[in-house]
C-alpha positions in Angstrom: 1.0 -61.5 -55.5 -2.3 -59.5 -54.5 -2.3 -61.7 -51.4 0.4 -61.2 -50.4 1.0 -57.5 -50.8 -2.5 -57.4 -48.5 -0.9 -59.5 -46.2 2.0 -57.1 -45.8 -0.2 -53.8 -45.6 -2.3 -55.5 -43.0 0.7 -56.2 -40.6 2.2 -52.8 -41.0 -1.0 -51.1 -40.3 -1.0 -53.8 -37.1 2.8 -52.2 -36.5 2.3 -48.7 -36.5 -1.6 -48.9 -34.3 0.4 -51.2 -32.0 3.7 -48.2 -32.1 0.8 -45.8 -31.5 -1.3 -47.4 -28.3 2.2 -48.1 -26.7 3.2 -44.3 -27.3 -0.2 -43.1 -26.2 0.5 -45.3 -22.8 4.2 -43.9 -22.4 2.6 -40.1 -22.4 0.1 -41.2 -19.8 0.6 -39.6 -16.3 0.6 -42.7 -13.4 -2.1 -42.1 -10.8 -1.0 -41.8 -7.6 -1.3 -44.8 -5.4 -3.0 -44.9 -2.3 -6.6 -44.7 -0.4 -7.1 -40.8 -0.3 -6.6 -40.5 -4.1 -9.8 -40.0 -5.4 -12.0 -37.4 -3.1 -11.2 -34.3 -0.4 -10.1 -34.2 3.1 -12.1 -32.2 5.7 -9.7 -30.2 8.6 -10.9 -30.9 12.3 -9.5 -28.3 14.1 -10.3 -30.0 17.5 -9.3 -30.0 20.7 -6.7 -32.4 18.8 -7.0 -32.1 15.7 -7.9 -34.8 12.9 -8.4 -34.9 9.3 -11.6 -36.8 7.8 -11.1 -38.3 4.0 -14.5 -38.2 2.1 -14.8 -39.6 -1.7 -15.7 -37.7 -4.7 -19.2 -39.6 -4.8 -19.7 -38.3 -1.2 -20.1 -42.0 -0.3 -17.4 -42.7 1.9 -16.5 -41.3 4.7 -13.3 -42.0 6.8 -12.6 -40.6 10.3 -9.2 -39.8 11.6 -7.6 -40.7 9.3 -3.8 -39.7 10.3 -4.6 -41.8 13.4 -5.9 -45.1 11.5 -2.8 -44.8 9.2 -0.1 -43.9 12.0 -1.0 -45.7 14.9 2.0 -45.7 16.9 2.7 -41.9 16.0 2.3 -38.6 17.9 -1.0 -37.0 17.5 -1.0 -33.5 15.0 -1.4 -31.4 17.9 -3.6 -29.0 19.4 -6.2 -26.6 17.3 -5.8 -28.0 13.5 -5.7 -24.3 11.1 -4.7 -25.5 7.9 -3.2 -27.9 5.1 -1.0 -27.1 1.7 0.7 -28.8 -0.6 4.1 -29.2 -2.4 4.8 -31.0 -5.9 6.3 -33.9 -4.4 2.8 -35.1 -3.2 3.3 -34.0 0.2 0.6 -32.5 3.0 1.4 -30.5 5.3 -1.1 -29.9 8.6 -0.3 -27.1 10.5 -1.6 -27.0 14.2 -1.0 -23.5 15.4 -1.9 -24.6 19.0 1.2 -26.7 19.0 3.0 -24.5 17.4 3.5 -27.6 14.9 3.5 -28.6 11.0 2.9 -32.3 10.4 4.2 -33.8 7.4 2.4 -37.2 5.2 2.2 -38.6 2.1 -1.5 -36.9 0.3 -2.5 -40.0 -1.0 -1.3 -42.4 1.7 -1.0 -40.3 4.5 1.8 -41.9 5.8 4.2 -39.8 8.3 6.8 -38.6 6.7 8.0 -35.8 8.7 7.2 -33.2 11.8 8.6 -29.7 11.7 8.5 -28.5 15.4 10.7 -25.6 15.4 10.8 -21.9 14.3 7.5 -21.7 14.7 5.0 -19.3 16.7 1.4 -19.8 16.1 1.5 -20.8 12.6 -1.6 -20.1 10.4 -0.8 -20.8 6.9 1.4 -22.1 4.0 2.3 -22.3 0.7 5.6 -24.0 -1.3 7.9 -22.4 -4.0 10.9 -23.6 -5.3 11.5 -26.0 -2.8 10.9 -23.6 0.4 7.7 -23.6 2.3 6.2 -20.1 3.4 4.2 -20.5 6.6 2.9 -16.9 8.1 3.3 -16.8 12.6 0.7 -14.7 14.5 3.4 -14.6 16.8 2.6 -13.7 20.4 -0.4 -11.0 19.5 1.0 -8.5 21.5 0.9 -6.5 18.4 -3.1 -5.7 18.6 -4.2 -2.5 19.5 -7.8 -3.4 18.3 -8.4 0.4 16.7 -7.5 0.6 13.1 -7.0 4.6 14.1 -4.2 3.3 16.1 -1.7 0.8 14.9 0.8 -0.5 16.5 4.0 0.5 16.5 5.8 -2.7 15.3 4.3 -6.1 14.4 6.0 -9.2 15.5 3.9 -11.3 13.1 6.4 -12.9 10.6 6.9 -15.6 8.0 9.0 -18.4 8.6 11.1 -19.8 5.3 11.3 -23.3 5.4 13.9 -25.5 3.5 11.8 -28.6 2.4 15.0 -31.0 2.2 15.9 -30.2 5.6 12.6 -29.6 7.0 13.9 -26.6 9.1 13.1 -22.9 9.1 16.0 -21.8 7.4 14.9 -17.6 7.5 12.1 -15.5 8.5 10.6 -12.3 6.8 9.0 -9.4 8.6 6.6 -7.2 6.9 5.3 -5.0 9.2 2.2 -5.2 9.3 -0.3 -9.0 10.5 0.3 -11.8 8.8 -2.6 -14.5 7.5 -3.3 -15.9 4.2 -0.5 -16.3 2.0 -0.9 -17.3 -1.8 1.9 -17.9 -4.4 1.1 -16.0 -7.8 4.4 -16.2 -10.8 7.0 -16.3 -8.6 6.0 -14.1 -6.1 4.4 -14.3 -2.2 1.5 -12.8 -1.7 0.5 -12.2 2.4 -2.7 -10.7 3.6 -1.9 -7.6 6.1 -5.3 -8.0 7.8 -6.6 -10.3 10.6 -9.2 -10.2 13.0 -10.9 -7.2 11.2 -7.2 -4.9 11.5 -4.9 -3.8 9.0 -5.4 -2.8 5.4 -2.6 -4.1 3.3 -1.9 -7.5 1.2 2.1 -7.2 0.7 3.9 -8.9 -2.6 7.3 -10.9 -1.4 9.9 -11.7 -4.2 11.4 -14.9 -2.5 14.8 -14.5 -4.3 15.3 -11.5 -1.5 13.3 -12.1 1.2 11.7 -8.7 0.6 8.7 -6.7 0.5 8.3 -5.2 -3.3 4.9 -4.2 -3.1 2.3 -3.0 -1.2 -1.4 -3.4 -2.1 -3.5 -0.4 0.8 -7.1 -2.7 1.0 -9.9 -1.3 2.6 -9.7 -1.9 6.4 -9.8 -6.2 7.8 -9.3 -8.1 4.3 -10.4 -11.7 5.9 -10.3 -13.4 2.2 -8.4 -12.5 -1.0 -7.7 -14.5 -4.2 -6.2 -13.6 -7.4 -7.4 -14.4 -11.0 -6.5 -13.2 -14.7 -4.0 -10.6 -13.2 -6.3 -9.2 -10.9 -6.0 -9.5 -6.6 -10.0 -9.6 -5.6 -9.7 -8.4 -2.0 -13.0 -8.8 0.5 -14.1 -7.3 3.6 -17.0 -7.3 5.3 -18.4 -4.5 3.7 -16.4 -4.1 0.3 -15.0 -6.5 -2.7 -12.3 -5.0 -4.5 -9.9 -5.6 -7.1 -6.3 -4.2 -7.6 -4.2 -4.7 -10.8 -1.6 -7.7 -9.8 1.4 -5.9 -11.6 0.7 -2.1 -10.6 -0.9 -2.6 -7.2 -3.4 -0.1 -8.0 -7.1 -0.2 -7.1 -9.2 -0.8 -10.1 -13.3 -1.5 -8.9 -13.8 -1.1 -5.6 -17.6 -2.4 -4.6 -19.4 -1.0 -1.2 -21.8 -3.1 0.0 -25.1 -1.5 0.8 -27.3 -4.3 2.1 -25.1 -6.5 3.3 -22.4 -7.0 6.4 -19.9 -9.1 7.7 -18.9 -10.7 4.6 -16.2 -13.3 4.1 -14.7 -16.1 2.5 -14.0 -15.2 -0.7 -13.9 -18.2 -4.2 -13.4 -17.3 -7.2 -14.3 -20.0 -9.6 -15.3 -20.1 -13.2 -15.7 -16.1 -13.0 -18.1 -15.9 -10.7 -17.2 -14.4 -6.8 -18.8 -16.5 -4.2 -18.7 -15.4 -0.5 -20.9 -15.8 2.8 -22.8 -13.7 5.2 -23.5 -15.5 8.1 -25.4 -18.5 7.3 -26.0 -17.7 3.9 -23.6 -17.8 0.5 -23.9 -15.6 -2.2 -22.4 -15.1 -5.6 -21.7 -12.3 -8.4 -20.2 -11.9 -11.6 -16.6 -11.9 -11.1 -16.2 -8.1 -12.0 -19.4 -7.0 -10.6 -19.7 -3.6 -9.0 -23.1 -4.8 -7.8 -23.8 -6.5 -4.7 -26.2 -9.2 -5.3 -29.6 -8.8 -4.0 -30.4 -12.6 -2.8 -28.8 -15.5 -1.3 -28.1 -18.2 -3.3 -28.8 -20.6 -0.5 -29.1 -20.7 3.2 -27.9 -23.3 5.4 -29.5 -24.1 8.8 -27.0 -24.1 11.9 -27.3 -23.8 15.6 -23.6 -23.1 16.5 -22.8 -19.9 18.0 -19.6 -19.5 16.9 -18.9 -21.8 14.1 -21.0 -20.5 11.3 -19.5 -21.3 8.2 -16.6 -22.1 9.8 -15.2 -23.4 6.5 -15.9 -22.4 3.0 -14.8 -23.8 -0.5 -16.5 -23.8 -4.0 -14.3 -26.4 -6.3 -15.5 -28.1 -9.2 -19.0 -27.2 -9.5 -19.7 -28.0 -6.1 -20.3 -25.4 -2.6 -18.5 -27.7 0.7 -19.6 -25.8 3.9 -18.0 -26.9 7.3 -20.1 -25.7 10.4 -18.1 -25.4 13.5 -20.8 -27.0 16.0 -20.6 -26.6 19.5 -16.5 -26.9 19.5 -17.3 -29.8 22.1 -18.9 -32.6 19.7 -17.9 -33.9 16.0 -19.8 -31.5 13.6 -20.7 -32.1 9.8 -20.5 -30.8 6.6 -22.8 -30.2 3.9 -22.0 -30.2 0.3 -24.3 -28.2 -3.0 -24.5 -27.7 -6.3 -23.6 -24.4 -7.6 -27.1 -23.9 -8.0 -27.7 -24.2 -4.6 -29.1 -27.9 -4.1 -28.0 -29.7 -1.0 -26.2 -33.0 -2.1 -25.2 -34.5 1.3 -24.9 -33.8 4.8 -21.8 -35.6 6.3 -20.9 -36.3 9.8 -17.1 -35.4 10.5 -14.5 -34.4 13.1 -14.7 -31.6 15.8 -14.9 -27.9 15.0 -14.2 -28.8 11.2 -12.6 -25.7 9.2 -11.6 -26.8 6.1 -11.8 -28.3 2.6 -8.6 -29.5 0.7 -8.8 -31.6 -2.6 -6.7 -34.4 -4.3 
């Protein structure tokens, strides 16, 4: 009877670890499929733009990717600015010198779509509840170049686009320039600066179309993010932050020593930005400039320095511009300032995006 009985216990307790792996594999989330699934894509912005895919070990490296996987289609179009994302593992590539937004697959990058309409030198985008928010330059007859002066009117806008239809379905004005855009609980959030002018970041509610809030920044915000409630706002002489709910200023830092700072990552509570060939970094909340570089980069381009920025995953990616008439490289660190790799890419490279 004793054998038995261990018999039995020994097959229900096969049962239930058998009921458990098979439960364990139903929770599991399916990887994506496809050959860009497992590293970052580097922007070109060319000439013609193109899109380099390099691996997570920094060991391989593929060019042109869009080209190699689309052979017989159209090319993404003159003067590659940016890339975003929706939750139906889509890219979008927008090519402001085409006045174009290309649409693939972020694992495969297969073509999926091209939205060619509605649009006047587009910059950047983000996606919420099935709309895409892409801010225009426009025609830049709105630029008086003297922050004494404004203009008038701005004909910068954002163009709402419906995602099932890929069309521009709307736009929204905000009077004031219109460059990076960030999505934040339900609301838009559009930096009012560009080229060094304007001094707002304005808060959309996309259920009206309409500016609720206005956040006054120091004078030509080029980078902004928001973390723990907080909009961090740089220029090239401040760093400030401004409660997300209230809009009102909270630290405000004036840099003493240093100039023309930009590119503003937040990650793991710690600010990192760049002047000129060098990146630095600060306690999120400081209201102390740092006093050294955390590392310096060597570059001979005149006008590409740090021509793209990004800090994910305990890891610095800088993208240096070249001479705009050659493929450039990359380089990739440590956030303690080691050089991991340098990597040959595209032409006038600007930017880092992650799958």
């Amino acid at each position: 009877m004793m054998k038995i009985n261990k018999l039995a216990l020994f097959a229900l307790l096969g049962v239930l670890v058998l009921n458990s792996c098979s439960n364990d594999d139903d929770a599991l989330e399916p990887l994506p499929e496809g050959d860009y699934t497992d590293g970052f894509f580097v922007l070109n912005e060319g000439g013609i733009g193109t899109v380099t895919f390099v691996s997570n070990d920094l060991n391989t490296v593929n060019q042109d990717i869009f080209a190699t996987v689309n052979p017989d289609a159209a090319d993404l179009g003159g003067y590659a600015q940016s890339i975003f994302f929706d939750d139906a593992d889509r890219a979008y590539i927008i090519s402001n010198g085409s006045n174009l937004i290309t649409v693939v697959d972020r694992y495969t990058f297969e073509l999926i779509s091209v939205i060619d309409e509605g649009l006047s030198v587009p910059k950047y985008g983000v996606v919420y509840n099935g709309k895409a928010y892409v801010t225009n330059n426009n025609t830049f007859d709105d630029y008086t170049y003297d922050n004494a002066n404004p203009p008038a009117s701005y004909d910068d806008y954002i163009a709402v686009i419906d995602l099932e239809t890929m069309r521009v379905e709307s736009t929204i004005e905000t009077d004031s320039y219109t460059e990076q855009i960030e999505e934040e609980d339900g609301l838009i959030y559009v930096n009012g600066s560009s080229f060094g002018y304007g001094n707002t970041i304005n808060v959309i509610n996309p259920s009206s179309n309409a500016v609720v809030q206005t956040l006054v920044t120091d004078f030509g915000v080029n980078s902004f993010e928001i973390e723990d409630d907080l909009v961090y706002a740089l220029s090239g002489s401040s760093y400030q932050a401004f409660n997300k709910d209230s809009g009102e200023a909270v630290s405000s830092l004036d840099f003493a020593e240093l100039s023309a700072a930009a590119n503003l990552r937040i990650e793991d509570d710690q600010a990192y930005f760049t002047v000129g060939r060098s990146v630095y970094v600060m306690e999120q909340n400081s209201t102390t400039e740092p006093s050294e570089a955390l590392l310096n980069y060597n570059s001979e381009s005149q006008y590409g320095v740090m021509y793209g920025f990004e800090v994910e995953d305990d890891r610095i990616y800088i993208a240096d511009g070249g001479d705009f008439s050659s493929d450039s490289f990359i380089e990739v660190y440590s956030t303690e300032g080691n050089l991991l790799k340098n990597i040959r890419v595209g032409l006038g490279p600007n930017g880092f995006y992650f799958n």
